[in-house]
C-alpha positions as CSV (number, residue, x, y, z in Angstrom):
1,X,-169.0,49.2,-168.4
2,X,-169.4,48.5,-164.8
3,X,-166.2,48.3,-163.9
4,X,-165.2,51.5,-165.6
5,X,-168.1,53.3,-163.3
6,X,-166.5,51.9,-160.4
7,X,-162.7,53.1,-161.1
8,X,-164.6,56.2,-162.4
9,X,-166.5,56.5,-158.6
10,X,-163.0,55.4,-156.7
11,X,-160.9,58.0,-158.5
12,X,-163.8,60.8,-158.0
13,X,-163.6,60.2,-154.4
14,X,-159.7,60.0,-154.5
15,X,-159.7,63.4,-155.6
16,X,-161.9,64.4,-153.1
17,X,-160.0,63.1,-150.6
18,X,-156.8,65.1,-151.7
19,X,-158.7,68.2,-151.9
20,X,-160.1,67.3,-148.6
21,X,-156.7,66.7,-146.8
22,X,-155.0,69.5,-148.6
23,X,-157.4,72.1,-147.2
24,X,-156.9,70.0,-143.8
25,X,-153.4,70.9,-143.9
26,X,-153.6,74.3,-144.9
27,X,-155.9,75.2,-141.9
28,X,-153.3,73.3,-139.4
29,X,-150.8,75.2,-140.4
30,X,-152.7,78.1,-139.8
31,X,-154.4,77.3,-136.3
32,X,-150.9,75.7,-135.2
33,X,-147.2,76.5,-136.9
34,X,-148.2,79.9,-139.1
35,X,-146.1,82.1,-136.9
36,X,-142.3,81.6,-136.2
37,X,-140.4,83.1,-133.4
38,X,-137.4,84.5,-134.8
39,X,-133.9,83.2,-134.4
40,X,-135.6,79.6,-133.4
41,X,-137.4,77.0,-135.6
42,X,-140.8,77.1,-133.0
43,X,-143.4,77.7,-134.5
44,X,-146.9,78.1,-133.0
45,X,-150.2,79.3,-134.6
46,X,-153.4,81.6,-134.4
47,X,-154.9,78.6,-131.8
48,X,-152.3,79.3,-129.6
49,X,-152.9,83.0,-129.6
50,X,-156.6,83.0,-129.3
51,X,-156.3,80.8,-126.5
52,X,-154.1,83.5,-124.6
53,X,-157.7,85.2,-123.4
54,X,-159.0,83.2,-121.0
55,X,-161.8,80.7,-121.0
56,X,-163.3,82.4,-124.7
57,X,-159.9,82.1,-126.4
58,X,-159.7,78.2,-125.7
59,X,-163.8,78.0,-126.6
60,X,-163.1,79.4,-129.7
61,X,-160.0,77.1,-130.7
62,X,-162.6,74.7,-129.7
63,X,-164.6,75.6,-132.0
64,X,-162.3,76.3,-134.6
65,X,-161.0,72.5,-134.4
66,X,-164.8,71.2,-134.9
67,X,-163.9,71.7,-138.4
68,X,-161.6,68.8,-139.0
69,X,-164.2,66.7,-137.1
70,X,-166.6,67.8,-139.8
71,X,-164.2,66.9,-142.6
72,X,-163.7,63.7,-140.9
73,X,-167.6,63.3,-140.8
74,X,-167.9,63.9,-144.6
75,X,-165.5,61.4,-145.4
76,X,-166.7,58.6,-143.6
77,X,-163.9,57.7,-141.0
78,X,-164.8,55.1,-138.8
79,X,-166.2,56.3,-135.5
80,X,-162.7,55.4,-133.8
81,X,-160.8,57.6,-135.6
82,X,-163.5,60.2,-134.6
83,X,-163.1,59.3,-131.1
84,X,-159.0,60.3,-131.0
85,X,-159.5,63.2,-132.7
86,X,-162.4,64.4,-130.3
87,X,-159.8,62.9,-127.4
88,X,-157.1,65.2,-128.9
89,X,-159.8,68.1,-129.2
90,X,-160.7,67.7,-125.0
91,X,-157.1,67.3,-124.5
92,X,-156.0,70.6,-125.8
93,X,-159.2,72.7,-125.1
94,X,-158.6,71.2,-120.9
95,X,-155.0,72.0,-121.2
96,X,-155.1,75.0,-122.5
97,X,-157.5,76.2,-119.5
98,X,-155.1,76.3,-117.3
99,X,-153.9,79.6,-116.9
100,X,-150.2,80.5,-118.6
101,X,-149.4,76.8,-118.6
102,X,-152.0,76.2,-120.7
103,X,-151.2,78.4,-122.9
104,X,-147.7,77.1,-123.4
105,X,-149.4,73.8,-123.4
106,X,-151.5,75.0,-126.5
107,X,-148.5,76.0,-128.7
108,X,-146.6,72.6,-128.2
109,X,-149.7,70.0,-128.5
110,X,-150.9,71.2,-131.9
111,X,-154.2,69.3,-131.7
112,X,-155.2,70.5,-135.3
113,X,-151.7,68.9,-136.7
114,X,-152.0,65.5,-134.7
115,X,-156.0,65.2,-135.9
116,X,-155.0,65.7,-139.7
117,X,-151.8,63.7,-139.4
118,X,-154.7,60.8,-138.0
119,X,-156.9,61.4,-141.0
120,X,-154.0,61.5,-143.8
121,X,-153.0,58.1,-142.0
122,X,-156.4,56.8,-142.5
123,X,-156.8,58.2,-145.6
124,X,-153.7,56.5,-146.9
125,X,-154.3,52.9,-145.5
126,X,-157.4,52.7,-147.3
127,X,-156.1,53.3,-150.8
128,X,-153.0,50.9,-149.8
129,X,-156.0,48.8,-148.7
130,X,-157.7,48.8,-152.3
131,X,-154.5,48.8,-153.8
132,X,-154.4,52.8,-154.8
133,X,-151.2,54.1,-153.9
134,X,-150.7,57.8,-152.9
């Protein structure tokens, strides 16, 4: 009976995991590849276009990518793995200050994207860890 609570509690926080990473992925499309400039296969998001008014734009894409942070929080990710994604966080929102490069900056970096990518990769090793697979 034990054992059966266990695979029980594992496969309740699998699925909370997906649901997690899925909604993770969702909002990094959106804050980072959402919009496509025709005739060319860049794509940048609503991040990028907040951040074209200066200083407020990149606070509130700061602000915006706290979210993943949060996610990352409620998972229980080791503090490391918090550490790069509040590294990629200070890198984009300092990049993205600097006027027109920054900007430019901001649409190629994708902070949102790499910080997911970094959870999904955590995510994954675990359950190869415990023997789950994906």
């Amino acid at each position: 009976m034990q054992n059966s609570t266990y695979i029980n509690t594992e496969q309740v926080k699998q699925t909370k995991q997906k649901a997690t990473l899925a909604r993770l992925e969702r909002f990094s499309q959106i804050t980072d590849s959402s919009i496509r400039i025709p005739f060319t296969n860049f794509k940048f998001g609503v991040d990028a276009l907040i951040g074209l008014v200066p200083f407020i734009g990149d606070v509130a894409g700061l602000i915006l990518s706290t979210y993943i942070l949060f996610e990352a929080q409620k998972l229980g990710v080791s503090w490391h793995i918090k550490l790069r994604i509040l590294f990629n966080m200070a890198i984009d929102f300092i990049g993205g200050l600097v006027p027109v490069f920054g900007d430019i900056f901001d649409a190629f970096f994708k902070a949102n994207t790499r910080n997911t990518r970094l959870l999904k990769n955590h995510i994954t090793k675990q359950l190869k860890a415990k023997g789950i697979e994906n």
